[in-house]
N, C-alpha and C positions, 0 to 999 in steps of 0.2 A: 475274386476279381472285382474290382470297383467298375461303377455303374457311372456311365458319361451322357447324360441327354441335352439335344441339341433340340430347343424350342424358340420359335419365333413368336417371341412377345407382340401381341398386338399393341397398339395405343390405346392410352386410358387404363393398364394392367400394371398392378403394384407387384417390384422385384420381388416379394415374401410371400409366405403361405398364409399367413391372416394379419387382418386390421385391423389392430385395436384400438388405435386414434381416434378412428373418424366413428362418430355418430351415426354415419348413414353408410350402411356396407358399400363399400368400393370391391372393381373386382381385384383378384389376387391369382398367383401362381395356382392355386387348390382349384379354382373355377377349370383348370386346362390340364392338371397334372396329378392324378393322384398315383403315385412311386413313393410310398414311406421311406425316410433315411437318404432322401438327397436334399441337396442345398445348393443355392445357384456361387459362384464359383464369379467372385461381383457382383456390380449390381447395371440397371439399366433403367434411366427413369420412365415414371409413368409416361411422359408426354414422347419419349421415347417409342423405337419400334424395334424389332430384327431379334437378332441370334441372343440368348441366354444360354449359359452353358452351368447346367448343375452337374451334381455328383457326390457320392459318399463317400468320397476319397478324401480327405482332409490334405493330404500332402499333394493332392493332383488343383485343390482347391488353392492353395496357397499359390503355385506353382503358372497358375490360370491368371490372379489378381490381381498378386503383390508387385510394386512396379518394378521390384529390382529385380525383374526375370527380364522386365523389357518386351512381355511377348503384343507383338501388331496384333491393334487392332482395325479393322478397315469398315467404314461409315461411308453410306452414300448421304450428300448431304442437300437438302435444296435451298438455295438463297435467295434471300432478295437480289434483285439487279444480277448485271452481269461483272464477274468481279474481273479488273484489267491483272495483265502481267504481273505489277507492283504489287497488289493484295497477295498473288500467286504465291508472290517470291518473300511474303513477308511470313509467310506460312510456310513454306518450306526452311525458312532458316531458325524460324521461330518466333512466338509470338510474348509479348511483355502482358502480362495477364496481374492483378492486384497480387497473389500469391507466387509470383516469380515467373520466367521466363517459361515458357514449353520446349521442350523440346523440337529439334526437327520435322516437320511431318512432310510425306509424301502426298503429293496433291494436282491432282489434273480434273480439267472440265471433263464433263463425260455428257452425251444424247441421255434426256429422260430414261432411267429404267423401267423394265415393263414392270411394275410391282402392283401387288394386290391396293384395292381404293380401301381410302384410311376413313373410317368414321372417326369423328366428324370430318368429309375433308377441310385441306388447306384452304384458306381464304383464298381465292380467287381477287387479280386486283388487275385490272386493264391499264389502268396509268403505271403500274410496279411492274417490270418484266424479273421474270427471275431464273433461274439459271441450278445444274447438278454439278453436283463435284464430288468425287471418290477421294476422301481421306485417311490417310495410313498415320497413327498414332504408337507411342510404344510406352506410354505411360496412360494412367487414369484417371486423373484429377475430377471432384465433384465438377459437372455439365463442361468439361471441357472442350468440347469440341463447340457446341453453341457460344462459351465463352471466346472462343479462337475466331470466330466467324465473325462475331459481333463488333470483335477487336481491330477488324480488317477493314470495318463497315458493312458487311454482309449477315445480316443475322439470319438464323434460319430457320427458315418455314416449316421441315418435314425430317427428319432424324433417324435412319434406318441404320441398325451395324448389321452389316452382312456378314463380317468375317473376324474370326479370334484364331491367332495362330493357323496350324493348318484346318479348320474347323469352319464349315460357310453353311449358310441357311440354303444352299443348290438344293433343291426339290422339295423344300419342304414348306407349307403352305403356312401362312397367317394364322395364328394361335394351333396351328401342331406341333408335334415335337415326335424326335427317333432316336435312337439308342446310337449312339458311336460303336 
């Protein structure tokens, strides 16, 4: 039976089990996980937050990824400023990104979520007002979602994916993880 775990990467936590790049140990998946024989099933960047889904399913892993399954992804996302209708609807229909257009995404303002506080936090900026929005994605392009925001005028502050398919980070705290 293949092994599905569902971990909320914190920020500043590299997608892989070790870092051989960098000269100075950064943290990694091993700092939070040790389950021999899974693999995260995509990726989520460091500056990134939320849901990582591994597994030793190879075919459950592809299935998770590859964008021609199409399966939603949903990101809470905080921006700068408040984005009007027009940004809204430039996102929902799609956005022209240097690598080609995006796809459709699902997209409404949402009240601040209660979410665990992000070391380092966000910059705080009293002249910037800025604003959440829940986005629904069905492909994966390298930082696409920040590239979609950015493109709108809105770039974003704070990057949380809550949810992959039917799969959401609902009770599961900041750097844990549980077994599907």
């Amino acid at each position: 039976m293949a092994r599905l775990i569902l971990f909320n990467k914190p920020f500043d936590v590299l997608s892989q089990f070790t870092d051989a790049r960098s000269a100075s140990p950064r943290a990694t998946l091993s700092d939070y996980i040790d389950v021999p024989g899974v693999y995260p099933a995509g990726r989520l960047d460091r500056d990134s937050e939320g849901l990582l889904l591994l597994t030793d399913d190879g075919w459950l892993q592809s299935r998770i990824s590859d964008p021609k399954y199409k399966t939603e992804k949903t990101y809470l996302v905080q921006v700068e400023r408040e984005p009007d209708e027009a940004a809204l609807a430039a996102l929902r229909k799609g956005v022209m990104l240097k690598d080609g257009m995006t796809r459709p995404a699902d997209v409404r303002r949402i009240d601040e979520p209660d979410l665990w506080a992000r070391t380092p936090p966000v910059r705080f900026r009293k002249s910037v007002p800025d604003c959440w929005l829940e986005l629904t994605i069905r492909e994966g392009r390298n930082r696409q979602v920040r590239r979609m925001t950015a493109a709108v005028g809105h770039p974003t502050l704070r990057l949380v994916r809550w949810r992959i398919g039917d799969w959401s980070l609902e009770g599961i705290a900041n750097g844990e993880w549980r077994e599907a």
